[in-house]
N, C-alpha and C positions, 0 to 999 in steps of 0.2 A: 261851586265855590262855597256855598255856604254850606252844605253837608261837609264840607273837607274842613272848616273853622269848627261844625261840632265836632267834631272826631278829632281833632288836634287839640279844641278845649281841654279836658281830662289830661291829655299829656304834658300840657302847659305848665298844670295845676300842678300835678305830679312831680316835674323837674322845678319848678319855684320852690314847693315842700321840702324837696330833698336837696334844695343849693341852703336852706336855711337851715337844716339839720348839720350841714357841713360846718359852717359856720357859725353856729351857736354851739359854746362847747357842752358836753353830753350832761356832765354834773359839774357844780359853779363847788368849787374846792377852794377852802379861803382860809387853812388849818390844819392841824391833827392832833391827833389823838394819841396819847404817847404814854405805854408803860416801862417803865424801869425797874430791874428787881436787882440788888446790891446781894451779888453771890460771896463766900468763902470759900475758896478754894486750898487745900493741906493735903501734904502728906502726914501729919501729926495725927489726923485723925481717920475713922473708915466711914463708907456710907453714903448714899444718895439723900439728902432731903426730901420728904416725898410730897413736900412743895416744888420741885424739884424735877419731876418727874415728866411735862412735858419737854425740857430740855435736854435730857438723857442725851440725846443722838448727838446734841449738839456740843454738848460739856466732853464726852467721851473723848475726842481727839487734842484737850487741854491736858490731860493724863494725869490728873491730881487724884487722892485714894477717898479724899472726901469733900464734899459739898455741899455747903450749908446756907440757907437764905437767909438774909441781915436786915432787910429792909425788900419791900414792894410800894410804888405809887403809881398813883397812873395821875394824868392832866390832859387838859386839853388848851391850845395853845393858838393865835391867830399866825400864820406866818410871820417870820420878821422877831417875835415876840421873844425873849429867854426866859426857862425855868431853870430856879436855883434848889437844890438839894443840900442837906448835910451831909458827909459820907462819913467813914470811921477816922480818925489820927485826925481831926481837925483841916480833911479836906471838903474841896465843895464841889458838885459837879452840874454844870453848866449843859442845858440844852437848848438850841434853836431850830426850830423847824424854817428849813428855809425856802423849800416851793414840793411840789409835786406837778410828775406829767408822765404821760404815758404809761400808769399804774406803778412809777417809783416815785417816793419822797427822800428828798435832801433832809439830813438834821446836822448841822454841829454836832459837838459832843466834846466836853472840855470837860476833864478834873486838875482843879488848883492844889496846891496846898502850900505848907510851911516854904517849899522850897521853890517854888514857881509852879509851871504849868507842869505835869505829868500826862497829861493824854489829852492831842488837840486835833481832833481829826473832822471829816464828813463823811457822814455814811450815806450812804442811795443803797434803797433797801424797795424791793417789793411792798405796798401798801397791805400791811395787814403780818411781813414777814416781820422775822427775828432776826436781830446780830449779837454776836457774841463779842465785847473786847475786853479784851486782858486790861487790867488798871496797877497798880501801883502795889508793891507789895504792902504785907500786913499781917502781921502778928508773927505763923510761922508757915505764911502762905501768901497768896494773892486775893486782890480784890477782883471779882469777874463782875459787869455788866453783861446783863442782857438789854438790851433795846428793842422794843416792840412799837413801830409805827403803823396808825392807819389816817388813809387822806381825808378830813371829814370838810 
């Protein structure tokens, strides 16, 4: 009897270990880390940005002759939290990160402007991936967002 309590000690140990590993979540995520880059997208003009240039793959299937970056920021944000931005024409664009699980993050994503909301969506995005959304026209083209979240 007691040789069979030490030899089941270790396994004890082992299955308490691993019911608290279950149960305590792996990393405490209470935020993210969010860059934004305010693209130009025309036919008026030709050419990649060559800020620009990790997005290629991405931009390619929007079919504009050129793309130009306007603005980059990046922030970090608690859940729950909004950052506001400037955009061009007197719009503004609105982000909230609103949770992350299972290595996807929730954000809002709203551009306002003169005429009300223009783009009010959520994106669930791979932690660390990119989204591309189309915004609001401008000038003799489009405004393109990219969104870059990571769960921090």
């Amino acid at each position: 009897m007691i040789r069979l309590r030490r030899r089941l000690w270790p396994v004890g140990i082992a299955v308490l270990v691993l019911g608290w590993c279950l149960v305590l979540p792996a990393e405490a995520v209470s935020g993210a880390a969010v860059e934004v880059r305010v693209i130009y997208g025309t036919h008026a003009e030709r050419g990649l940005d060559p800020q620009l240039q990790s997005l290629q793959g991405e931009l390619r299937p929007l079919n504009y002759s050129a793309y130009r970056l306007l603005d980059r920021r990046s922030f970090r944000l608690p859940f729950g939290r909004s950052w506001e931005v400037s955009l061009p024409d007197d719009r503004v664009l609105i982000i909230v990160p609103r949770n992350a699980e299972r290595g996807m993050i929730n954000l809002r994503v709203m551009v306002a402007g003169r005429g009300g909301t223009v783009v009010n969506t959520t994106l669930r995005l791979a932690s660390g991936g990119t989204v591309i959304v189309g915004g609001p026209a401008y000038r003799q083209g489009v405004l393109i967002l990219a969104v870059t979240a990571r769960a921090q």
